[in-house]
C-alpha positions as protocol buffer text, in pm:
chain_id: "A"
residue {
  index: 1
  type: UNK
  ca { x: -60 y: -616 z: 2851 }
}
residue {
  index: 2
  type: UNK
  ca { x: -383 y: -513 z: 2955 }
}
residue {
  index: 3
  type: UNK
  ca { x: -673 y: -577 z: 2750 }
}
residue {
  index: 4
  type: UNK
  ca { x: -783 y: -207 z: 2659 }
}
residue {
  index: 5
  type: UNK
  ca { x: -414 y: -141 z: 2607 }
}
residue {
  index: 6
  type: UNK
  ca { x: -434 y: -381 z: 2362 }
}
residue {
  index: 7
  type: UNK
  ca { x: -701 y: -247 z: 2186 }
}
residue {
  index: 8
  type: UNK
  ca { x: -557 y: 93 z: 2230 }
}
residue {
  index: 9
  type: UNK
  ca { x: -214 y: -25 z: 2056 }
}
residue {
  index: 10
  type: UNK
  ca { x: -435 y: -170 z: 1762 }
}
residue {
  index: 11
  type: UNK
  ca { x: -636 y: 124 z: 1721 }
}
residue {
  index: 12
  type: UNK
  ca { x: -358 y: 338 z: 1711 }
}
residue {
  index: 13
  type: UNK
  ca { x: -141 y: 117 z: 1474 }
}
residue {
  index: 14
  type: UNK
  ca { x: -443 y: 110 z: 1236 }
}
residue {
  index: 15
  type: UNK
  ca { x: -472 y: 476 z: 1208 }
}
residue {
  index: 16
  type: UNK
  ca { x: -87 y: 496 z: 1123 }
}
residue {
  index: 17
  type: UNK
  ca { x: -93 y: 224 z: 864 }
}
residue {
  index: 18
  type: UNK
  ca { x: -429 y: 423 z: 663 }
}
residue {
  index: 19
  type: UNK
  ca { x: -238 y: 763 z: 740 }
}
residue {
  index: 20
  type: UNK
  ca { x: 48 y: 569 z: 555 }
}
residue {
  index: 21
  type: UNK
  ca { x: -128 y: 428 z: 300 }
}
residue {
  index: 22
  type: UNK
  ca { x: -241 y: 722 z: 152 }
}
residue {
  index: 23
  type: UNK
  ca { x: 158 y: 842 z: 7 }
}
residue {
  index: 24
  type: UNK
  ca { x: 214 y: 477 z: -49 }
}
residue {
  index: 25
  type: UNK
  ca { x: -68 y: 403 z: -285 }
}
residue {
  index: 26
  type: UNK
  ca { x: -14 y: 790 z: -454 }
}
residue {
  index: 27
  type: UNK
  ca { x: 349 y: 688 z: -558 }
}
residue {
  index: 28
  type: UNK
  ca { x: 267 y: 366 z: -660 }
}
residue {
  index: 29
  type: UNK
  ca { x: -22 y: 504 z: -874 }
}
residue {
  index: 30
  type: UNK
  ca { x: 197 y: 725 z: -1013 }
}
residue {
  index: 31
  type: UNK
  ca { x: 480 y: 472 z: -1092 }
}
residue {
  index: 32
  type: UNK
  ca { x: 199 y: 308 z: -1261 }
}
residue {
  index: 33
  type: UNK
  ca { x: 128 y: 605 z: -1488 }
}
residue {
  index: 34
  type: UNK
  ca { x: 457 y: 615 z: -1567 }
}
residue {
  index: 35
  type: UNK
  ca { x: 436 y: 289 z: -1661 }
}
residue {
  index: 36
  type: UNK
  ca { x: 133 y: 325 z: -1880 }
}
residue {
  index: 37
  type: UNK
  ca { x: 349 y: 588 z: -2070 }
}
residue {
  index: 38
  type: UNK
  ca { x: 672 y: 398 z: -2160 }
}
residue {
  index: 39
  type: UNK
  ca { x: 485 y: 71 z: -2257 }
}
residue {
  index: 40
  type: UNK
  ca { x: 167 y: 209 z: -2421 }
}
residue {
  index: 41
  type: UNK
  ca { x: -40 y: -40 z: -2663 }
}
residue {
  index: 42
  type: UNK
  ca { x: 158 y: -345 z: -2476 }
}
residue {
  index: 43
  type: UNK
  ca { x: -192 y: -457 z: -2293 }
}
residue {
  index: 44
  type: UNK
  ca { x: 13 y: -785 z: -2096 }
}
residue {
  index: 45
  type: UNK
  ca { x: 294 y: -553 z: -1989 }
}
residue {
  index: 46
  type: UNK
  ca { x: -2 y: -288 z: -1822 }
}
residue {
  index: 47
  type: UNK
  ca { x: -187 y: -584 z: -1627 }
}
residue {
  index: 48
  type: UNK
  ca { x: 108 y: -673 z: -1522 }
}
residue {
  index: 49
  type: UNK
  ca { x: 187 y: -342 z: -1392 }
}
residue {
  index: 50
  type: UNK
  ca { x: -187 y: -321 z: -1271 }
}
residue {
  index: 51
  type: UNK
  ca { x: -114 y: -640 z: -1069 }
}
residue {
  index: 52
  type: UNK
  ca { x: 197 y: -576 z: -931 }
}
residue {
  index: 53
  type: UNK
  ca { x: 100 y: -222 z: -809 }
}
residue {
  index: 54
  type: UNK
  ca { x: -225 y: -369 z: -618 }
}
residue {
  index: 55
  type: UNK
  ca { x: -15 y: -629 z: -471 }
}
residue {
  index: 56
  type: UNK
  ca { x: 261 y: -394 z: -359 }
}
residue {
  index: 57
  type: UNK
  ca { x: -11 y: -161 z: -180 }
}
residue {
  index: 58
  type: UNK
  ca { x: -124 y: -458 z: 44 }
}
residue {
  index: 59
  type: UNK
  ca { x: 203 y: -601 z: 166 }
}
residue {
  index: 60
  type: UNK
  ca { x: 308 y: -219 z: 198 }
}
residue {
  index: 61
  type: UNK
  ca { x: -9 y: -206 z: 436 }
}
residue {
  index: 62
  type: UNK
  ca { x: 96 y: -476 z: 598 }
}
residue {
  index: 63
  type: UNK
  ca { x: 460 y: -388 z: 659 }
}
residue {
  index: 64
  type: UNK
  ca { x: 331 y: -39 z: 761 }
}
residue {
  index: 65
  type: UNK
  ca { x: 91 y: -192 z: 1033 }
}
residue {
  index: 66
  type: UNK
  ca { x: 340 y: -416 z: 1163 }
}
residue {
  index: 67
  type: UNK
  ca { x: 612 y: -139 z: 1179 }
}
residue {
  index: 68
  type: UNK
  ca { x: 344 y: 70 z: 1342 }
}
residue {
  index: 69
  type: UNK
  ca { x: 287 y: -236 z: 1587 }
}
């Protein structure tokens, strides 16, 4: 592979995984209000949730990128 192919193929997987990212993060936000609903005043239960959501956007960013690759 050519070197600005390369570069070309990165670019271009980069742009899909943020185009991606943007429905990913929005429904896991949004499972995460739901969240915040059913187990209101249960502060562990909501970091946990917190946690798990911010975790679950970056390997879904990296899954994305290297399904875009």
């Amino acid at each position: 592979m050519e070197l600005s192919n390369f570069w070309q193929a990165i670019a271009s997987a980069l742009g899909w995984t943020v185009f991606h990212s943007l429905w990913q993060i929005t429904f896991l936000y949004l499972l995460y209000r739901l969240a915040t609903w059913i187990w209101r005043g249960n502060s562990r239960a909501l970091y946990l949730a917190a946690c798990l959501a911010m975790a679950g956007s970056a390997v879904w960013a990296v899954v994305s990128f290297a399904g875009a690759w």
